[in-house]
C-alpha positions as CSV (number, residue, x, y, z in Angstrom):
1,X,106.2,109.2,101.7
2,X,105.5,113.3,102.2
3,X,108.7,113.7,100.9
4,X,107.8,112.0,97.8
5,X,104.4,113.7,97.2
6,X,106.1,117.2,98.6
7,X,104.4,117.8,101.5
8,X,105.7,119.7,104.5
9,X,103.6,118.5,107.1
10,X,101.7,115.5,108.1
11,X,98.7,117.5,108.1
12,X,98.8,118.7,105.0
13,X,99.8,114.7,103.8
14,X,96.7,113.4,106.2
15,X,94.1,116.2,104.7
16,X,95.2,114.8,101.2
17,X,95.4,111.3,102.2
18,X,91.9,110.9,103.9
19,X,89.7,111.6,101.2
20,X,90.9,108.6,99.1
21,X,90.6,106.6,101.9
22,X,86.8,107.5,102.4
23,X,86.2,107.3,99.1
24,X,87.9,103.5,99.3
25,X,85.5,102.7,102.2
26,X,82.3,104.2,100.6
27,X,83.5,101.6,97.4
28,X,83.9,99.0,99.3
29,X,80.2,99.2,101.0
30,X,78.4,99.9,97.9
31,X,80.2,96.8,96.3
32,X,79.1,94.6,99.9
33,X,75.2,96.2,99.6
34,X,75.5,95.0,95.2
35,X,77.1,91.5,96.5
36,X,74.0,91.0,99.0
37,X,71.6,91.5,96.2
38,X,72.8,89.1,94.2
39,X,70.8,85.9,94.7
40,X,72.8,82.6,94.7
């Protein structure tokens, strides 16, 4: 995979990688906390 996006090290892949995956997570709980308002 870094040698598709052109990175030369894993930290360089990681720094780039993590902030989409926080920004998944943070999704994910604001769509959990919209689900729980919902009444049924």
């Amino acid at each position: 995979m870094m040698h598709v996006s052109g990175h030369k090290t894993q930290k360089t892949f990681m720094d780039c990688i993590k902030p989409a995956s926080e920004e998944i997570t943070n999704e994910m709980k604001l769509a959990d906390e919209l689900e729980a308002q919902v009444p049924l």
